[in-house]
N, C-alpha and C positions, 0 to 999 in steps of 0.2 A: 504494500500500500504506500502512494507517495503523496505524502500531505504535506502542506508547504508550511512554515512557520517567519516570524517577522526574528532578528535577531537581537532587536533593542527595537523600544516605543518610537514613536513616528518624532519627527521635531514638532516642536509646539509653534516656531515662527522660524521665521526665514528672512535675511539682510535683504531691505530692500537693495533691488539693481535694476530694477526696472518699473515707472508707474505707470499708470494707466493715464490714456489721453484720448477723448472721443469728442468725436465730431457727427457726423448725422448718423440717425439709427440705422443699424443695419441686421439682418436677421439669417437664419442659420447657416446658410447658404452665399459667397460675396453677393452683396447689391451696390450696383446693378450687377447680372449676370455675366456681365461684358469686363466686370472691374478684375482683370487677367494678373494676377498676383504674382510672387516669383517664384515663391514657394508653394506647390502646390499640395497639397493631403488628399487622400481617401480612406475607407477601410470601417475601422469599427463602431459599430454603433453606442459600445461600453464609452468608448473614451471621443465621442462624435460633440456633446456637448462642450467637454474642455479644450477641445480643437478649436473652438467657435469662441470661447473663452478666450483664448490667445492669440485667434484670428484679430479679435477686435480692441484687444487690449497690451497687445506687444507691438512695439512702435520701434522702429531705428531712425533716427535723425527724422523722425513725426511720422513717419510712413509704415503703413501696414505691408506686411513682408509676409503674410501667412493665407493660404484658401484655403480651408478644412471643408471639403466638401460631404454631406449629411450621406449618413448609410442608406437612413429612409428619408424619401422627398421630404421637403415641406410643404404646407398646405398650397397649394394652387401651382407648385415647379412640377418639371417632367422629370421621370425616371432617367433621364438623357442628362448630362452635363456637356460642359464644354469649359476646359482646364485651365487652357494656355490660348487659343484661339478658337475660332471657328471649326479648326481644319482638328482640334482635340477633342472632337463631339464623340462619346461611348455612353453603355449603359451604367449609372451609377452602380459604383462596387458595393455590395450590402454584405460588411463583417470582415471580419479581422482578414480569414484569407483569402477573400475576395482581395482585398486592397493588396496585398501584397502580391498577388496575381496581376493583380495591373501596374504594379512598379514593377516589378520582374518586367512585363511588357513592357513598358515605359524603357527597359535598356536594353532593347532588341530580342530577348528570351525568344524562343519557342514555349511555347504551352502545353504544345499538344488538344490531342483529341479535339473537340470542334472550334476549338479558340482560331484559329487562321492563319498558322505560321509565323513565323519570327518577328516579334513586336505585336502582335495581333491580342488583344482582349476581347473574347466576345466576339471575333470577325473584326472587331475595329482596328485599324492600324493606329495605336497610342502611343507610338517612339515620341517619346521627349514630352511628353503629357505628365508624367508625376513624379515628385519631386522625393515626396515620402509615404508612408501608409501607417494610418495609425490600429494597433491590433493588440489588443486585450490577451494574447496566448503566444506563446514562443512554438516554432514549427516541427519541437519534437519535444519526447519527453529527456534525451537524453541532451543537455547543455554542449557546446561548444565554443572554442575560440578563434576560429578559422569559419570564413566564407565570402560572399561578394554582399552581403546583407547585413548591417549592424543592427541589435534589436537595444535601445538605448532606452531606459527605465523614464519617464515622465511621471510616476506617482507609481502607489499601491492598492490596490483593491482587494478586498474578503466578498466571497462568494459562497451566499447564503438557502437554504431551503424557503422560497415562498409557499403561505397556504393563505386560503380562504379565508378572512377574520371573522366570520358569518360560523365559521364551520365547526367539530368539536374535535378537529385533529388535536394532538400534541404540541404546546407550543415550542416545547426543548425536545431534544431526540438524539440519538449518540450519532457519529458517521456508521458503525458498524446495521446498526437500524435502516438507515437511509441507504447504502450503498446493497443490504440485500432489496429493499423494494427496485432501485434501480437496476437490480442484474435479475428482477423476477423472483425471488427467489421465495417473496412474499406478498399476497397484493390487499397485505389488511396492516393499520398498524396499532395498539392497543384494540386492535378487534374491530376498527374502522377500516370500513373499504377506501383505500386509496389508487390514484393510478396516477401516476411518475409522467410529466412532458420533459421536454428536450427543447431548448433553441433549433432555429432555423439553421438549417444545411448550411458552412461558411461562416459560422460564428464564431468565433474565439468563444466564448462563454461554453459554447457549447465543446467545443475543444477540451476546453481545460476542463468540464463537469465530467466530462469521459474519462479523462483519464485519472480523476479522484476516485470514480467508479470503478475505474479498471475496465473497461468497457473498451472495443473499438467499432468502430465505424462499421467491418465487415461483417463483427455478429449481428450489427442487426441491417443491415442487406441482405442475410443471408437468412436474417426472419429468426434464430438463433435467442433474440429477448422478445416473446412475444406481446410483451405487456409495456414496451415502447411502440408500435407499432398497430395501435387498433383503431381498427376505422372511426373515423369520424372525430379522433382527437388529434389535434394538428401538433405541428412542430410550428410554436407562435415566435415572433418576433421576440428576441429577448427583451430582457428586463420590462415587459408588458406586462403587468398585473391584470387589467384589464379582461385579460384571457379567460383568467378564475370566475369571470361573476359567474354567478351559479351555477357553481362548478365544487359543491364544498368538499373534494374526494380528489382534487386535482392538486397537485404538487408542480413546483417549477421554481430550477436554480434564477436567482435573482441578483446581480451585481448592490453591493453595499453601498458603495459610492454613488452608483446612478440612482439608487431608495433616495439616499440625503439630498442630493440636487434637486429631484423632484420635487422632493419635500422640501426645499428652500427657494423653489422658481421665482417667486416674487422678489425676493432678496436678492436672487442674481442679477434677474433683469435690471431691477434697483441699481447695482452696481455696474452692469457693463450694459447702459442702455442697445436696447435693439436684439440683443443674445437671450430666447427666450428655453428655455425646458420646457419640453413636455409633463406632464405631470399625467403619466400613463400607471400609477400604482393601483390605482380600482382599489378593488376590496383586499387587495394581496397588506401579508404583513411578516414579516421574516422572523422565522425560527433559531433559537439558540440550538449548541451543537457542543457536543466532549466527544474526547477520542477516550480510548478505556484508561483507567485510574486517573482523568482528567476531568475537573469539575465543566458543568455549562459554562460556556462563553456566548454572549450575545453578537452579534457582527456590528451593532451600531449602539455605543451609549453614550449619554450625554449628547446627541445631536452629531457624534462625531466618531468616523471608522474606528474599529476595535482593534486595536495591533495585534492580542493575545489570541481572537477569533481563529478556528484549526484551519480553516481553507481560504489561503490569500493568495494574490500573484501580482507580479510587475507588469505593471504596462506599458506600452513600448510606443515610439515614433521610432520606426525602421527608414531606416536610410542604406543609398551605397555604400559598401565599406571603400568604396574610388574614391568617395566625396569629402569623407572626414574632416581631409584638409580643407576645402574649400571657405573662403574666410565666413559665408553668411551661414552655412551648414552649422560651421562650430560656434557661432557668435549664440545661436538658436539652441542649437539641441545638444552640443559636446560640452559634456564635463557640470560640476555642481552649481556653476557659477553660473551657467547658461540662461540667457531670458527665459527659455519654457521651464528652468527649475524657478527662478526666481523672481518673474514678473509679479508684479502684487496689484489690488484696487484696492478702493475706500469703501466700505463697508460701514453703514454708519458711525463713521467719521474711523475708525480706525483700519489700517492696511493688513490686508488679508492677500497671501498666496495662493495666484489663480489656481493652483492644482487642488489646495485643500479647498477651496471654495465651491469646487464643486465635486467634493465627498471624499478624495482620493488622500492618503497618507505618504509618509515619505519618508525614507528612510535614514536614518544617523550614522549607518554605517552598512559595508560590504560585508555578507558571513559567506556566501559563494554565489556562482554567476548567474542563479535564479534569485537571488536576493540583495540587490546592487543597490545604492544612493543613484538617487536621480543623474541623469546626464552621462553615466557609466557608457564606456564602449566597446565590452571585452565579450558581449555576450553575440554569437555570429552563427549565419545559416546561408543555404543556397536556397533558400525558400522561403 
């Protein structure tokens, strides 16, 4: 079983080195659609809000340097983007490796299978369309220091059991509990029928909840769990509570960080006008969780990520590992110093770090290359 742990508590603040500066509102997505940024983003929907977060609030010499474009549309945009130009029009990447499916494109890759030959995403030829990809899961379980891919930590995230608040599941529950309902092995829990979902095909979330599970991908293609797999129960968009309404039997992992944002949208938007959250938690409300001879831990108290909570992960802005040097690459995303570690807003009246502002923790120290300090660059893949 591979459960991830924090190695010391998160920092409580962080030097300012960069403030916020805004000028007209703007919303998840750049506006106008036309406003061709240098740096471009796509990818995960976990970390799609703080992307938008430092879209609008990390400034170099006054100028925004960042497009984080949304996993899922915003209300009234197409599933289509357009990156760098006209001529960078594809279908928006939805989840962690989607987006890095299309940075890989982005530097000529083959894909394979129906993607369209070298540089091709989706059929689209995206050569020189994306800059980075933001993704909530690293592309294997085993670590690495070598590849063409840097996976560079931007905050922390615990990832939680959502249930129903309507419903009479259990509110705490060991991992050993939860991970037999997710391999089947149970589909009742204190004598209550439950039935386990999954994120959407491409998610990091759903990545990284597989692999707490011990599950892959192939047992249940090959039908193998059959109690992920019944008709008429989807595989929802992550971190959507919304899924559960009346649904008091339905279970689904839920990002900690993305619970908080939600649960503070007015505050954000307050603070970085035009940057708004969805507030998609419905009736959902996340379960406490112990690994054996370990008391409950909550994923959220006090308003704020749990560092002690048993299922956490780093979350990542991947870039080329060709680019590292490049001076606007490192000024952004390399090392602890970097604007995405430490750009801050005003927060009635006091300076808050975009990353914890919208739910994410951060590290005080390195214990190994799944567990890095923000800005870290040692963590690498071809994928």
């Amino acid at each position: 079983m591979r459960v991830n742990a924090f190695g010391r508590a998160m920092v409580a603040a962080i030097a300012l080195s960069a403030v916020a500066v805004w000028g007209s509102p703007a919303s998840a997505d750049p506006v106008p659609a036309t406003d061709y940024r240098t740096l471009t983003g796509v990818g995960s929907d976990t970390t799609q809000d703080l992307g938008n977060g430092l879209a609008e609030s990390l400034r170099i010499s006054g100028n925004k340097v960042i497009a984080s474009w949304d996993a899922r549309p915003p209300s009234g945009t197409s599933t289509d983007i357009k990156t760098k130009s006209a001529a960078c029009e594809f279908t928006r990447p939805n989840g962690s490796g989607a987006g890095r499916q299309a940075l890989r494109a982005s530097l000529g890759q083959d894909l394979g299978g129906t993607h369209g030959g070298p540089g091709h995403y989706l059929s689209k030829d995206v050569r020189g369309c994306v800059n980075f990809a933001r993704s909530s899961s690293f592309s294997s379980t085993t670590p690495s220091t070598s590849g063409n891919l840097t996976y560079i930590p931007t905050g922390v995230d615990a990832v939680a059991l959502a249930i129903n608040a309507n419903s009479d599941l259990p509110r705490n529950n060991s991992f050993a509990r939860v991970q037999r309902v997710y391999k089947c092995f149970d589909r009742a829990i204190t004598g209550l029928p439950v039935q386990p979902l999954i994120p959407q095909a491409g998610s990091g979330t759903r990545q990284f909840w597989l692999q707490q599970m011990e599950i892959t991908e192939q047992e249940i293609s090959l039908g193998d769990l059959p109690c992920l797999t019944v008709a008429g129960v989807p595989n929802p968009q992550e971190h959507d509570g919304t899924v559960l309404q009346g649904h008091n039997d339905w279970i689904v992992p839920f990002s900690a960080a993305q619970f908080i944002a939600q649960t503070n949208s007015a505050a954000i938007q307050g603070a970085i006008p035009g940057v708004s959250v969805a507030d998609r938690r419905g009736p959902a409300i996340l379960s406490g969780m112990n690994l054996v001879g370990q008391s409950v831990q909550q994923p959220i108290t006090g308003g704020v990520l749990n560092p002690t909570f048993p299922l956490n992960r780093d979350v990542y802005n991947v870039v080329p590992t060709a680019n590292l040097s490049d001076p606007l690459i490192a000024q952004v995303f390399v090392g602890s110093n970097s604007l995405a570690c430490t750009t801050t807003v005003n927060v009635g009246g006091t300076q808050r770090n975009v990353a914890q502002l919208f739910g994410f923790g951060l590290r005080s120290s390195t214990t190994d290359l799944f567990h890095q300090v923000c800005g870290a660059v040692d963590l690498k893949s071809n994928s």
